[in-house]
PLY file of the C-alpha trace (Angstrom):
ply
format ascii 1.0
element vertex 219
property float x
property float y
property float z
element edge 218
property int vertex1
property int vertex2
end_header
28.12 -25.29 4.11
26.98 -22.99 1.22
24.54 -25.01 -1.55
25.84 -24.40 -4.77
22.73 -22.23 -5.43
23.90 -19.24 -2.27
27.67 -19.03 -4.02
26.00 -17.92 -7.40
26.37 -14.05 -8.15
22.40 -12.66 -7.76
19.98 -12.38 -10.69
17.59 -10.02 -11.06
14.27 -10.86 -12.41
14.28 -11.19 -15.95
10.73 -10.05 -16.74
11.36 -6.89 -14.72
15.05 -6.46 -16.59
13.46 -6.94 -19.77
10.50 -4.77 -18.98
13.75 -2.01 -18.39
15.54 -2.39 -21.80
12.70 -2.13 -23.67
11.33 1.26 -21.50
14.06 3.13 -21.20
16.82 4.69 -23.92
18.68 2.63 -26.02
21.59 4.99 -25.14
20.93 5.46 -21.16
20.08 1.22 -21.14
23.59 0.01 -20.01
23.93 2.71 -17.46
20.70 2.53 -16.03
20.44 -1.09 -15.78
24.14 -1.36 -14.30
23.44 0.91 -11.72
20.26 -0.97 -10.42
21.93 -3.92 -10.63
24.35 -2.98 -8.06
22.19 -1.59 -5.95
20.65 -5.13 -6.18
23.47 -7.00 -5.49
23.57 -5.45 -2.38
20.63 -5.75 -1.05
20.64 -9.39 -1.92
23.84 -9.57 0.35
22.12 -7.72 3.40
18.30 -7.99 3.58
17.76 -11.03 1.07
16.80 -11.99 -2.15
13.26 -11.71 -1.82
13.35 -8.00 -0.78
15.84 -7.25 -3.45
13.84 -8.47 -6.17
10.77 -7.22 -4.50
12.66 -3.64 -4.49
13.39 -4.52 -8.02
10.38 -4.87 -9.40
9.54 -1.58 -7.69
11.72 0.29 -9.21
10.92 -1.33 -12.67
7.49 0.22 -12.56
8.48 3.44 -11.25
10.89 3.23 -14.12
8.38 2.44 -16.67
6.28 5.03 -15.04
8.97 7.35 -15.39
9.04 6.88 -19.16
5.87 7.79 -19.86
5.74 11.13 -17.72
8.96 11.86 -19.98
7.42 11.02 -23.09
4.56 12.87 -22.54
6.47 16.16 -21.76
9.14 15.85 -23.89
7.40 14.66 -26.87
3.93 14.80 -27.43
3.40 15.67 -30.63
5.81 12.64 -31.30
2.99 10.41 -29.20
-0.15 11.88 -31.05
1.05 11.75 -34.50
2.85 7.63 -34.12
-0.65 6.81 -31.74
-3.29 8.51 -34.41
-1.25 7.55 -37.39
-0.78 4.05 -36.50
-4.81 3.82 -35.14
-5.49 4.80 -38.65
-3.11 2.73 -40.22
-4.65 -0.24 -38.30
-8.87 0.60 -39.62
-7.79 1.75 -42.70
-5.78 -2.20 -43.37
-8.97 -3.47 -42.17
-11.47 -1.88 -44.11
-9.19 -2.12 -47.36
-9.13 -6.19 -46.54
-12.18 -6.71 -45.36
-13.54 -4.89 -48.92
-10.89 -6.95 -51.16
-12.07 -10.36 -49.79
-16.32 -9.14 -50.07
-15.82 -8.08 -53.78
-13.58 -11.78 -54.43
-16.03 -13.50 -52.61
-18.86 -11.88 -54.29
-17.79 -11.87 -57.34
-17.65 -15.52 -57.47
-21.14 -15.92 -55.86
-19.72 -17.95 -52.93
-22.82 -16.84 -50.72
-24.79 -18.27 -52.43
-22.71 -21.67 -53.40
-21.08 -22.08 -50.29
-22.77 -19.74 -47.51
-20.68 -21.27 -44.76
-17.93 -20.62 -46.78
-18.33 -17.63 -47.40
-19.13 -16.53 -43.52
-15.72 -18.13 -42.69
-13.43 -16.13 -44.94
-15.42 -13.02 -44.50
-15.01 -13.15 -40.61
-11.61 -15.21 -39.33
-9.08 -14.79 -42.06
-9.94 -11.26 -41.78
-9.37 -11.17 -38.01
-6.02 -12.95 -38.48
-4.68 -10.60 -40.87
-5.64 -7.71 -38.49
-3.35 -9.44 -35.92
-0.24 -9.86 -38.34
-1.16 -5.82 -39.49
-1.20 -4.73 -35.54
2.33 -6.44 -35.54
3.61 -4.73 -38.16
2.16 -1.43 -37.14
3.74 -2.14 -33.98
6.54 -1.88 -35.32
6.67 0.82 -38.12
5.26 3.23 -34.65
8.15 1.89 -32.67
10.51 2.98 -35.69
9.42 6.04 -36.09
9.18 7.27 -31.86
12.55 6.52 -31.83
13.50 6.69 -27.85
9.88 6.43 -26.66
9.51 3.30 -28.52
7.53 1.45 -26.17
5.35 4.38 -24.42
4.12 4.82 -27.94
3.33 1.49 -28.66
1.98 0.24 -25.41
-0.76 3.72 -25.81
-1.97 2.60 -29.15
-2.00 -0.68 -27.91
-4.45 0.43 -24.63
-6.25 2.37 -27.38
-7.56 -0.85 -29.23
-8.81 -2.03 -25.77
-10.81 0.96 -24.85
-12.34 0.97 -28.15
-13.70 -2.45 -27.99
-14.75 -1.78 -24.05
-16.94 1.46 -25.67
-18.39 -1.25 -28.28
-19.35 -3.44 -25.52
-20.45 -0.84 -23.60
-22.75 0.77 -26.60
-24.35 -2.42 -27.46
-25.25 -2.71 -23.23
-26.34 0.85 -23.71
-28.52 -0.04 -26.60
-30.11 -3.24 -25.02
-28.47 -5.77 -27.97
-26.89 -9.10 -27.42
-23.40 -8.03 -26.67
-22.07 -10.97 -25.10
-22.02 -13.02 -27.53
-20.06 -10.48 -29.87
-18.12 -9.85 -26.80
-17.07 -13.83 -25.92
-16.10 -14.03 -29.87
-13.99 -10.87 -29.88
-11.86 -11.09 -27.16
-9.70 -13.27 -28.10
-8.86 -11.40 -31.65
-8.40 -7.88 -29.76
-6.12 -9.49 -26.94
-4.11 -11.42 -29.74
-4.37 -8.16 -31.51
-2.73 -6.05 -28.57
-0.06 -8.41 -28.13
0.64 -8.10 -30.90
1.06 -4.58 -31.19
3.37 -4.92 -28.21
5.51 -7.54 -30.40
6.25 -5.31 -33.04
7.15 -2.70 -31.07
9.44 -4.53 -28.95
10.88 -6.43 -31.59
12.11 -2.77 -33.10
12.96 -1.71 -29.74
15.08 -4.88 -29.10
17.16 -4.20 -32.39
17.66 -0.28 -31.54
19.37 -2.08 -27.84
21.32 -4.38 -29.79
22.80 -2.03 -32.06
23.44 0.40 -29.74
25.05 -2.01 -27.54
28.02 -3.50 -30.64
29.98 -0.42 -30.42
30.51 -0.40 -26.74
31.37 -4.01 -27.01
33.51 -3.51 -29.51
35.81 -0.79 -27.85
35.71 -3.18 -24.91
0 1
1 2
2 3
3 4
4 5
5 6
6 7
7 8
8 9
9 10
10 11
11 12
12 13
13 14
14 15
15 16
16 17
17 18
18 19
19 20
20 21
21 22
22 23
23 24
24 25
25 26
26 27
27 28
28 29
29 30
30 31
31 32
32 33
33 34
34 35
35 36
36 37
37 38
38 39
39 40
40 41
41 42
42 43
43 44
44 45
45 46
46 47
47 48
48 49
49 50
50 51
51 52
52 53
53 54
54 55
55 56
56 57
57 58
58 59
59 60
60 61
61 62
62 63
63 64
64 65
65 66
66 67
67 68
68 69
69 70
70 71
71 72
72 73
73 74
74 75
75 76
76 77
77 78
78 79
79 80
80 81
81 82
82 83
83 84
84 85
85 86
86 87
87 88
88 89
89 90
90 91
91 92
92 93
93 94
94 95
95 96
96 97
97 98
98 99
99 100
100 101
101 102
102 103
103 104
104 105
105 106
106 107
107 108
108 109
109 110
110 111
111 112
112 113
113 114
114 115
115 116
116 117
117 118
118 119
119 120
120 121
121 122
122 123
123 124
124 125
125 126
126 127
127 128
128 129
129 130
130 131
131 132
132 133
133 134
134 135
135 136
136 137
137 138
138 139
139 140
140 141
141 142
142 143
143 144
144 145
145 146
146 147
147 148
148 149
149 150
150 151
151 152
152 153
153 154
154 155
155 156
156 157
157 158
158 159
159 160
160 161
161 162
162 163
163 164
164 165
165 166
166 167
167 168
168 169
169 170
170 171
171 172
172 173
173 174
174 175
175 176
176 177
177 178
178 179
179 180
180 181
181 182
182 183
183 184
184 185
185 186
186 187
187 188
188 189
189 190
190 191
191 192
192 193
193 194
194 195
195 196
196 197
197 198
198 199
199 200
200 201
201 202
202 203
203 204
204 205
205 206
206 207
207 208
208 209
209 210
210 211
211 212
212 213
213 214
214 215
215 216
216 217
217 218
């Protein structure tokens, strides 16, 4: 007898589906996603589940590999001005914050009423607000690639990371204490490139979703 579990219609991964919407065409989604999932389906009949989703994942990387070949043919001047602009848009928040909270904090002599203080606010506040502005970054980069959304995003996302790898690697270069500095920033980048991601995907998720009501409508 069949378990209740072998009757149920196969499921692809959701990760890997998810990784799919948000890397290919809001327009091209349904369509692309329909087709691998019947090709799924299939396999799950014939060889098993674990080689279809196996073969699943596969050909959500390829896919996602895909995109950004396309991207960068199609549009690369679309890349390099979102990426740049958006790398810019995340130093120049930070330097405009970072000054606003010295000049308040200086200007009411907190480092020299309350030093402790005044190293707090001029360090982790700071560091959270650079998260929240990579979100929202994330996002206004993800609005304006439309259709390359997440190649876009996910680049000036990598971007952030290699910068603060060079750091590290300058202050090894230079013979200072970088690990330290490196223990006590990692955490802040990697929060900071997730959330990058977030905003982007959060955009890209709309776009699906709104591209998705008229079909259902019709239907």
């Amino acid at each position: 007898m069949n378990s209740q579990t072998d009757l149920q219609p196969p499921e692809p991964p959701r990760i890997a589906a998810w990784l799919l919407r948000l890397h290919t065409p809001a327009d091209a989604e349904e369509s692309i996603l329909g087709d691998l999932l019947e090709e799924f389906s299939g396999l799950a009949v014939a060889p098993g589940r674990g080689f279809a989703r196996s073969w699943y994942w596969r050909q959500t990387l390829k896919t996602i590999a895909d995109a950004f070949g396309n991207a960068l043919r199609a549009a690369p001047w679309l890349l390099l001005v979102t990426v740049v602009g958006g790398f810019w848009s995340i130093g120049f928040a930070t330097r405009s914050s970072l000054h606003a909270m010295q000049v308040l904090l200086d200007a009411h002599r907190v480092y020299e009423l309350k030093p402790d203080a005044y190293l707090f606010w001029m360090k982790f506040p700071m560091e959270m607000g650079r998260v929240i502005m990579c979100s929202v970054i994330g996002a206004l980069v993800a609005f304006a690639a439309k259709r390359i959304e997440m190649v876009a995003v996910t680049i000036l996302a990598l971007v952030q990371i290699v910068l603060f790898l060079a750091g590290a690697a300058a202050l090894i270069a230079g013979g200072r204490d970088w690990l330290h500095w490196f223990l006590v920033m990692l955490p802040w980048n990697g929060l900071s490139f997730l959330a990058t991601l977030a905003g982007g995907a959060i955009v890209r998720t709309g776009r699906s979703r709104a591209s998705a009501r008229p079909s259902a409508a019709s239907s």
